[in-house]
C-alpha positions in Angstrom: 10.3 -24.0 -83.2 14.3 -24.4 -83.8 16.3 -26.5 -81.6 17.9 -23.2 -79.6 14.1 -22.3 -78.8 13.2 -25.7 -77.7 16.4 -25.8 -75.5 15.8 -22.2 -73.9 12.6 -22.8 -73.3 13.1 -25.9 -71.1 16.1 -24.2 -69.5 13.7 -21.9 -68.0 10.9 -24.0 -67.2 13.3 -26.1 -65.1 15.3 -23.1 -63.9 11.8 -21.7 -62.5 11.4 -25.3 -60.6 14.6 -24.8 -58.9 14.0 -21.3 -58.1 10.8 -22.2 -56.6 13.0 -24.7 -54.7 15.1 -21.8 -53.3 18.1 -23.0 -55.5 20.3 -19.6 -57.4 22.2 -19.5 -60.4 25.3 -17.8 -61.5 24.9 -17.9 -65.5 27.3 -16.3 -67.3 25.8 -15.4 -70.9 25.7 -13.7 -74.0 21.4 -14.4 -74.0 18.9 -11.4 -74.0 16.1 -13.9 -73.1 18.4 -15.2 -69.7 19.2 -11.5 -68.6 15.4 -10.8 -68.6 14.7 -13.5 -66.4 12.1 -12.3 -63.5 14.1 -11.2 -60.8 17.0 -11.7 -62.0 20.2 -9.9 -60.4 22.3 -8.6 -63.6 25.8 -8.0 -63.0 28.3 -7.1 -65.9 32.3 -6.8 -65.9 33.6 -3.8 -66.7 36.9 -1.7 -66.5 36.0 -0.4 -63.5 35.1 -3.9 -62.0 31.3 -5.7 -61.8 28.8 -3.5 -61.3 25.2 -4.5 -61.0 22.6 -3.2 -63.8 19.5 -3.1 -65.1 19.4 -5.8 -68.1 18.1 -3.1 -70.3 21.7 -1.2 -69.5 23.5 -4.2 -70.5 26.2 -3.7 -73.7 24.6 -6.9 -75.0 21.4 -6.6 -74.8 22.2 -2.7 -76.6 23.9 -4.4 -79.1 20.5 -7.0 -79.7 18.3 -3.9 -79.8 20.4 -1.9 -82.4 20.2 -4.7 -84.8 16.5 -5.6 -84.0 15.8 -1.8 -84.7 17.9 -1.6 -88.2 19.4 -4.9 -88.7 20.1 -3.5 -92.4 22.0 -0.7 -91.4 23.7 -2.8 -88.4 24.6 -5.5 -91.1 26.1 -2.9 -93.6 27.9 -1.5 -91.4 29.6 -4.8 -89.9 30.4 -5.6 -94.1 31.9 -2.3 -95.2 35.9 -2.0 -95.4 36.1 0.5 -93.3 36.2 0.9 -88.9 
């Protein structure tokens, strides 16, 4: 198990704890696994201001789910020259 598994993994042991302890958490983060956490109230900033959504709807988790579904094409097209 890497280090970043290892350190997630106790994050959300002990994050459960404290939730069990009625304790919240504003987390601001670029992590698929956080926005899936179990009840979890998602919230991202857009243009229009901060709008709750699911955490499927998120842009980042969109963006982790492209490049889980082709990361070959994703990465090819992040290299090329062009836009």
């Amino acid at each position: 198990m890497c280090i970043q598994s290892r350190v997630t993994r106790t994050f959300l042991r002990r994050m459960r704890e404290l939730v069990g302890q009625d304790c919240r958490f504003v987390i601001a983060t670029h992590s698929p696994i956080l926005i899936t956490y179990p009840g979890a109230a998602v919230y991202e900033l857009t243009d229009g201001g901060i709008e709750a959504v699911a955490f499927d709807q998120t842009e980042n988790y969109q963006l982790f789910a492209s490049f889980l579904a082709s990361p070959d094409r994703f990465l090819r097209r992040l290299l090329s020259d062009g836009p």
